[in-house]
C-alpha positions as CSV (number, residue, x, y, z in Angstrom):
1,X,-13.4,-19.3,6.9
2,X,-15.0,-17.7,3.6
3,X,-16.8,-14.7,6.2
4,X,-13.2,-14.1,7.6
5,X,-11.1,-14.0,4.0
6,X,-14.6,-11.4,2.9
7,X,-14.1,-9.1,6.1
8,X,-10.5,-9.1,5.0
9,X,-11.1,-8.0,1.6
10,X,-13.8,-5.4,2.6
11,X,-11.3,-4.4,5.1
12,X,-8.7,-3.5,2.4
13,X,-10.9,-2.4,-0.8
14,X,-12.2,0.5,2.5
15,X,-8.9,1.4,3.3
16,X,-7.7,1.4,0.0
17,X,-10.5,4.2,-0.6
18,X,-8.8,6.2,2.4
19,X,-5.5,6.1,1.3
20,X,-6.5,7.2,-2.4
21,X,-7.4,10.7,-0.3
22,X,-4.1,10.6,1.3
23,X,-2.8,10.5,-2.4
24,X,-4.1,13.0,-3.5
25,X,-3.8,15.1,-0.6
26,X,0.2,14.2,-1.2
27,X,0.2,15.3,-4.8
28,X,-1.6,18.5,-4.3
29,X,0.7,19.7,-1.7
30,X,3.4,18.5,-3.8
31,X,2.4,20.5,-6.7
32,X,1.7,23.4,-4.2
33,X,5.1,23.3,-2.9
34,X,6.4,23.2,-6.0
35,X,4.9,26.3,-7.4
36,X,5.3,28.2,-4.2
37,X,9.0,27.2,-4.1
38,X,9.4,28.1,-7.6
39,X,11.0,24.5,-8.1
40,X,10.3,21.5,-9.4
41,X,9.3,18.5,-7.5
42,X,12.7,16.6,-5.7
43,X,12.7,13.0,-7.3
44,X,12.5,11.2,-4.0
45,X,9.1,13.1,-3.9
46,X,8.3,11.7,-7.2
47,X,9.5,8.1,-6.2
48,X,7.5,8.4,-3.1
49,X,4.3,9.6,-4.4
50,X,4.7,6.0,-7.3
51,X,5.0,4.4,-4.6
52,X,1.6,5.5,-2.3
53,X,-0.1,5.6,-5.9
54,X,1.3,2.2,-6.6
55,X,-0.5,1.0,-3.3
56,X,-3.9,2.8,-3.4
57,X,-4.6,1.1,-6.7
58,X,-3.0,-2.3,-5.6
59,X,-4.8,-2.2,-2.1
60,X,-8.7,-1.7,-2.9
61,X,-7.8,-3.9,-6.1
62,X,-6.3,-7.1,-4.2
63,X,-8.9,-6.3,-1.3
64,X,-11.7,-6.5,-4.1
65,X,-10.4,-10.0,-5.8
66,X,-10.4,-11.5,-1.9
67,X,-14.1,-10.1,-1.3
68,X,-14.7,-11.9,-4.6
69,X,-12.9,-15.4,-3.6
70,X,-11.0,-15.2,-6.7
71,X,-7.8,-16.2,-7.3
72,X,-6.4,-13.8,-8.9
73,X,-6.0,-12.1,-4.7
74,X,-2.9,-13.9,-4.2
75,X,-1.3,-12.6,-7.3
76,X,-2.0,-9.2,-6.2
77,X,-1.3,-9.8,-2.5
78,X,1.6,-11.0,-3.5
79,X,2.5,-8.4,-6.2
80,X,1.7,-5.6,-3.5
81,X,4.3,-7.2,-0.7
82,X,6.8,-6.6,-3.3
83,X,6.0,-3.6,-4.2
84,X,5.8,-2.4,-0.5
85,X,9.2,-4.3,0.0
86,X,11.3,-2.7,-2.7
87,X,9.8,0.8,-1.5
88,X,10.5,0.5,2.4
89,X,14.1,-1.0,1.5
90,X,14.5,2.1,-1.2
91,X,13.2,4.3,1.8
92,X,15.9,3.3,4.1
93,X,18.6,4.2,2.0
94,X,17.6,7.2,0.2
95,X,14.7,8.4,2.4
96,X,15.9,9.0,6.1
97,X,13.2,10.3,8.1
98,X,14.2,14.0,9.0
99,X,12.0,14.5,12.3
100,X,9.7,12.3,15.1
101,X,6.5,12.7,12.5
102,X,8.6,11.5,9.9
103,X,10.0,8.2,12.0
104,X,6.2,7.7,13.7
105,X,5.3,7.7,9.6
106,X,7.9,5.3,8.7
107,X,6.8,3.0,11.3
108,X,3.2,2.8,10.5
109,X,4.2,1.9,7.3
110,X,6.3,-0.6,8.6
111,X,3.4,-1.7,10.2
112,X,1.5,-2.1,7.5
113,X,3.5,-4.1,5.3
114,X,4.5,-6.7,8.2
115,X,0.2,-6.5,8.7
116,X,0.5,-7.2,4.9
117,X,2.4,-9.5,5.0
118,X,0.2,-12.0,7.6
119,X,-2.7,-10.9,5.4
120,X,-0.7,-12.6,2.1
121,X,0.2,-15.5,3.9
122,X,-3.9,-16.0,4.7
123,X,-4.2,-15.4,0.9
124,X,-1.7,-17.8,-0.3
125,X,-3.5,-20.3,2.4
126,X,-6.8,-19.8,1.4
127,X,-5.8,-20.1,-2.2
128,X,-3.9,-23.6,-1.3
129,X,-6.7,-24.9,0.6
130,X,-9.0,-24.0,-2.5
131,X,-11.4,-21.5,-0.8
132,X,-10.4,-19.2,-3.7
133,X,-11.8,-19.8,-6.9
């Protein structure tokens, strides 16, 4: 079981890297926007953007302490369900998506977190079970 909670934690500290490029791609354009638009940046843009930032140092982080066996994965597998709950809630009250990229969007993320969420309750396991040190 220890190969399958590494793969796991390779899995997310690689597509934690990924996302910290979609990021930053999101910010620049933001910025961009902003100038071009002569404008500042809407808050839900700002909320948005904690939020991905939130998750591209929470994802590589918690993927890092599960390649590692430690313990200290389920505290941020854990902390990062929240976070992606409160944000996806938040989202579908102030943050309706405007147009079929937008809905395909919200439903990857969707994805994600419920994939998160199975992924937590491995980590909360393997921390029960003591395979995390």
């Amino acid at each position: 079981m220890e190969w399958v909670a590494r793969a796991l934690g390779l899995f997310y500290v690689l597509g934690g890297l990924f996302a910290l490029r979609a990021a930053r791609m999101n910010s620049l354009l933001d910025k961009a926007l902003s100038a071009i638009e002569l404008k500042p940046v809407p808050a839900v843009e700002k909320v948005r953007a904690a939020g991905l930032w939130t998750s591209v140092i929470l994802t590589p982080a918690s993927g890092l302490a599960l390649l590692l066996l430690s313990r200290w994965a389920a505290w941020l597998f854990v902390l990062n369900l929240v976070l992606q709950a409160a944000y996806l809630v938040w989202a579908s009250i102030w943050l309706k998506p405007e147009d079929a990229l937008e809905e395909k969007g919200r439903r990857q993320t969707i994805n994600a977190a419920l994939s998160w969420t199975f992924a937590t309750a491995a980590v909360l396991w393997w921390t029960w079970t003591g395979l995390l040190k």
